[in-house]
C-alpha positions as CSV (number, residue, x, y, z in Angstrom):
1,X,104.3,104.2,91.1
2,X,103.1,101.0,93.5
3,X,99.8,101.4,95.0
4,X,99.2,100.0,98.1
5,X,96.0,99.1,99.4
6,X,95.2,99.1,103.3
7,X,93.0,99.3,105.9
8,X,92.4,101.1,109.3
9,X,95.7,102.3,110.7
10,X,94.0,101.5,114.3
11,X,93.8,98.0,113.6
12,X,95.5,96.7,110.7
13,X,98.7,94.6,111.8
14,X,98.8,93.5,108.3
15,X,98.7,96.5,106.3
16,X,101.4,97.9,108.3
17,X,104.4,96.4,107.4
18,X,104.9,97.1,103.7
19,X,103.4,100.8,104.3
20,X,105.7,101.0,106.7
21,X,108.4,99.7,104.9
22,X,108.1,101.5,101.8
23,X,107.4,104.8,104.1
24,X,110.5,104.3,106.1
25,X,112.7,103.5,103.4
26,X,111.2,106.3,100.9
27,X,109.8,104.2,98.3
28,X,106.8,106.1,96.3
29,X,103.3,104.3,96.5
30,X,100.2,105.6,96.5
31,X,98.0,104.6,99.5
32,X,94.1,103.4,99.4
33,X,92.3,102.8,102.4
34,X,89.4,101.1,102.9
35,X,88.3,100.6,106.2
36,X,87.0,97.3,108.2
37,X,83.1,97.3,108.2
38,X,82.5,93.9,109.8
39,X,83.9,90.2,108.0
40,X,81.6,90.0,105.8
41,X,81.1,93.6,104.9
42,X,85.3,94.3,104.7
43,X,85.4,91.2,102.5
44,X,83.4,92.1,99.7
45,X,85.3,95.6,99.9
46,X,88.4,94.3,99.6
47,X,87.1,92.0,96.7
48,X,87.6,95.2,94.6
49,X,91.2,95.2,94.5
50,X,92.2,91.9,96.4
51,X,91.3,88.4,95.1
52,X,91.8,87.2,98.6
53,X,89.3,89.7,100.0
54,X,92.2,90.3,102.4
55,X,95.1,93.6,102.8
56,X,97.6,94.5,102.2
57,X,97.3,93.6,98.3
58,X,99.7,96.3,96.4
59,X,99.4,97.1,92.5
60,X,101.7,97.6,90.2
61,X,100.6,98.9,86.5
62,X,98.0,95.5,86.1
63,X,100.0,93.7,88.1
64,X,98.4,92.6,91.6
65,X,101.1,91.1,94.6
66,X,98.7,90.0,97.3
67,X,100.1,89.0,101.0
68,X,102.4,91.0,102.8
69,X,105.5,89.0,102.6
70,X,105.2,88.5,99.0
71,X,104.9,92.6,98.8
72,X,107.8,92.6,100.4
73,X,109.8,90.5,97.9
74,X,108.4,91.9,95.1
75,X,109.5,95.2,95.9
76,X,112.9,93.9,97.3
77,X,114.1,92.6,93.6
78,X,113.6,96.5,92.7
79,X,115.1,98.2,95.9
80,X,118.0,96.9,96.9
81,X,117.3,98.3,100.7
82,X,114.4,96.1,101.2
83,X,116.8,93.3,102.5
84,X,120.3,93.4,104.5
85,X,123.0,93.0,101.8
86,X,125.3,90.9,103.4
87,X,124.1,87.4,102.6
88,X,124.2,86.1,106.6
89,X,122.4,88.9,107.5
90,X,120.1,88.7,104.9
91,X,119.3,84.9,105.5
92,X,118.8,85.6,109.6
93,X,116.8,88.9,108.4
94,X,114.1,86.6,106.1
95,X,113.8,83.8,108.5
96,X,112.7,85.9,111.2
97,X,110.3,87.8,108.8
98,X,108.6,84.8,107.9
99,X,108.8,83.5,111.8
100,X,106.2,86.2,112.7
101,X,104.6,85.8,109.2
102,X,103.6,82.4,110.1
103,X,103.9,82.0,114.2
104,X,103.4,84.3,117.4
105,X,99.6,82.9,117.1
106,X,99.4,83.6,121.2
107,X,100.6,86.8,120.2
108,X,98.7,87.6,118.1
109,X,95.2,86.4,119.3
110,X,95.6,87.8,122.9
111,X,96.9,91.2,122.2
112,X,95.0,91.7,118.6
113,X,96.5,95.4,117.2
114,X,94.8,98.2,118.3
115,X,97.2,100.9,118.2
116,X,95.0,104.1,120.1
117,X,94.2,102.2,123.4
118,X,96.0,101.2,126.5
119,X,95.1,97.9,128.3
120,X,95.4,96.2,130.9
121,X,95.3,91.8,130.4
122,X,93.1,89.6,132.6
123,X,95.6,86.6,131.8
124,X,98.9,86.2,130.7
125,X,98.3,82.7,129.3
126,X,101.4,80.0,129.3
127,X,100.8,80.1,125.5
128,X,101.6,84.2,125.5
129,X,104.5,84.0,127.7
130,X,106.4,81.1,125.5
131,X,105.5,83.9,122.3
132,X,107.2,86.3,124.7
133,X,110.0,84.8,125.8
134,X,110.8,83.3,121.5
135,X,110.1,87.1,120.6
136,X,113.2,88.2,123.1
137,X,115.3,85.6,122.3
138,X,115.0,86.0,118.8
139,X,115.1,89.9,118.8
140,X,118.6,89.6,121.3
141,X,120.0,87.3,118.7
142,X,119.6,89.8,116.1
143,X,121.1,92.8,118.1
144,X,123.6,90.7,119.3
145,X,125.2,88.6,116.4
146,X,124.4,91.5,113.5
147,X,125.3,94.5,115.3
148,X,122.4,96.5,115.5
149,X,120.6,98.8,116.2
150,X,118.1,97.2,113.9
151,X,117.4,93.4,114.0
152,X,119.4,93.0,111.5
153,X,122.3,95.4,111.3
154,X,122.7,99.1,111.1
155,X,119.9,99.7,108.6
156,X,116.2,99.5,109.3
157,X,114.9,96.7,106.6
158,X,112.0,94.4,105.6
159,X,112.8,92.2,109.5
160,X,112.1,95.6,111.2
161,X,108.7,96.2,109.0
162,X,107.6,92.5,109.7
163,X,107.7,93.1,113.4
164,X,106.5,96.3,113.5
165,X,102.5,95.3,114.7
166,X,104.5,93.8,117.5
167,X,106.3,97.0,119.2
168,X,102.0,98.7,118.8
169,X,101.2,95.6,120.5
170,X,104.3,96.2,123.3
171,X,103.3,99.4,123.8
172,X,99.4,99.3,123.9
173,X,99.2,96.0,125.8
174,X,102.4,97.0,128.1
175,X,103.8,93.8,127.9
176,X,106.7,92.5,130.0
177,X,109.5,92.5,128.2
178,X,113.7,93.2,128.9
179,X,115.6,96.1,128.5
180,X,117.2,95.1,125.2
181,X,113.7,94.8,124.0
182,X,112.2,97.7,125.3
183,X,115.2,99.5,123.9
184,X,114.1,98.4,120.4
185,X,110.7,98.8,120.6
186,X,111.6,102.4,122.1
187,X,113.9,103.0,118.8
188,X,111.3,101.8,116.3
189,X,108.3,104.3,118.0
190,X,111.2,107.1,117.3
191,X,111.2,106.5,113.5
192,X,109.0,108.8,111.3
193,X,107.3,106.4,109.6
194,X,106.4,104.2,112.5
195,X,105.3,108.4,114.3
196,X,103.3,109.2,111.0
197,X,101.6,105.6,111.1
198,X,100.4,106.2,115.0
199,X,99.3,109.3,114.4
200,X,96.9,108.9,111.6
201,X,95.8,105.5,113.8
202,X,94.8,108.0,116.3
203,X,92.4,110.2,114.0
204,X,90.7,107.3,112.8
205,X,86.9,107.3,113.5
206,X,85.9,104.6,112.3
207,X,85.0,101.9,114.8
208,X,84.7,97.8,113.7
209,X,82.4,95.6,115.9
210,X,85.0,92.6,115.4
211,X,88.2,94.4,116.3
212,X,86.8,96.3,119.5
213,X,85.3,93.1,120.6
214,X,87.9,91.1,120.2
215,X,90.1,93.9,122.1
216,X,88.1,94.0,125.3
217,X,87.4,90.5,125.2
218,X,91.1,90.3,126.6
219,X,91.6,92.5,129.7
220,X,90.7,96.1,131.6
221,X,90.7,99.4,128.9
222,X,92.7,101.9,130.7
223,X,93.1,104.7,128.2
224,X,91.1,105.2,124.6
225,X,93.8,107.9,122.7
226,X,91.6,108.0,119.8
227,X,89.4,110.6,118.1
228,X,86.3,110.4,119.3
């Protein structure tokens, strides 16, 4: 059985998609958590199972896949799910998974994951609104040209997991976004494995420094779900 090494639930955009993915599409793993305690702390935590200091990082027997695309193709030569099986689909479906691998950086700074709160931005930077605007034209594409109701066809698969982080984001940021979005950022809330992810996020205790920071650097906390 894959082990899969994560941390907070709360915060952990990267962790995320292969939990998610394996979760939603009933693959067995075994999950450790170890939570953010500050850089410099979380690094030398991670050490223990990462060599990047970094999650996700899963295990398989003594074999270590590090970085969460990788993750993903390593467990896609095993489950044939992973990826869309017609070959078009498939090639949209990975090119959109390593869009948001590698870009969305306005995204992604701005609205950093924090899936228990509710916030309102101070600025909706140039920078954030171009993200937005790729992130609804790529998303219509999908829905559009592959059929949905997932990006990339009928089935949820490794796309879906990729942009996952994203719909928390959506939802705890309350970006503007269009109907067809909204529509599949409301579908992938409804799944159980995205509903079992939020809900755990919301138990979490723990607190990192970093993380909130960086959260209320960006805009006016309206609502804190979270355990106390």
């Amino acid at each position: 059985m894959y082990t899969l090494y994560i941390a907070n639930k709360n915060y952990s955009s990267w962790s995320l998609r292969p939990w998610v993915l394996l979760t939603q599409l009933g693959i067995p793993f075994e999950e450790k958590l170890t939570p953010f305690l500050g850089t410099s702390s979380s690094w030398t935590a991670f050490r223990t199972f990462s060599p990047t200091g970094k999650v996700p990082c899963l295990r398989d027997g003594d074999l270590t896949v590090w970085d969460s695309l990788a993750i993903a193709e390593y467990v896609a030569e095993r489950h044939h799910s992973v990826w869309p099986a017609d070959p078009r689909a498939r090639a949209w479906a990975r090119s959109a998974a390593a869009e948001m691998h590698s870009g969305f950086e306005a995204l992604r700074s701005h609205c950093p994951m924090n899936c228990g709160i509710r916030l309102q931005l101070n600025t909706h930077p140039a920078a954030l609104t171009r993200d937005l605007s790729r992130l609804q034209e790529l998303w219509s594409e999908g829905l559009s040209q592959l059929g949905g109701p997932y990006l990339a066809g009928a089935a949820f698969s490794a796309v879906d997991a990729f942009y996952a982080p994203v719909v928390f984001r959506i939802q705890s940021y309350q970006l503007p976004i269009d109907e067809r979005a909204r529509n599949y950022v409301q579908r992938m809330l409804a799944l159980p494995a995205m509903q079992r992810w939020y809900e755990a996020a919301l138990q979490e205790t723990w607190r990192d420094p970093d993380h909130e920071e960086e959260t209320l650097r960006q805009g006016t906390l309206l609502q804190d779900l979270r355990a106390a």
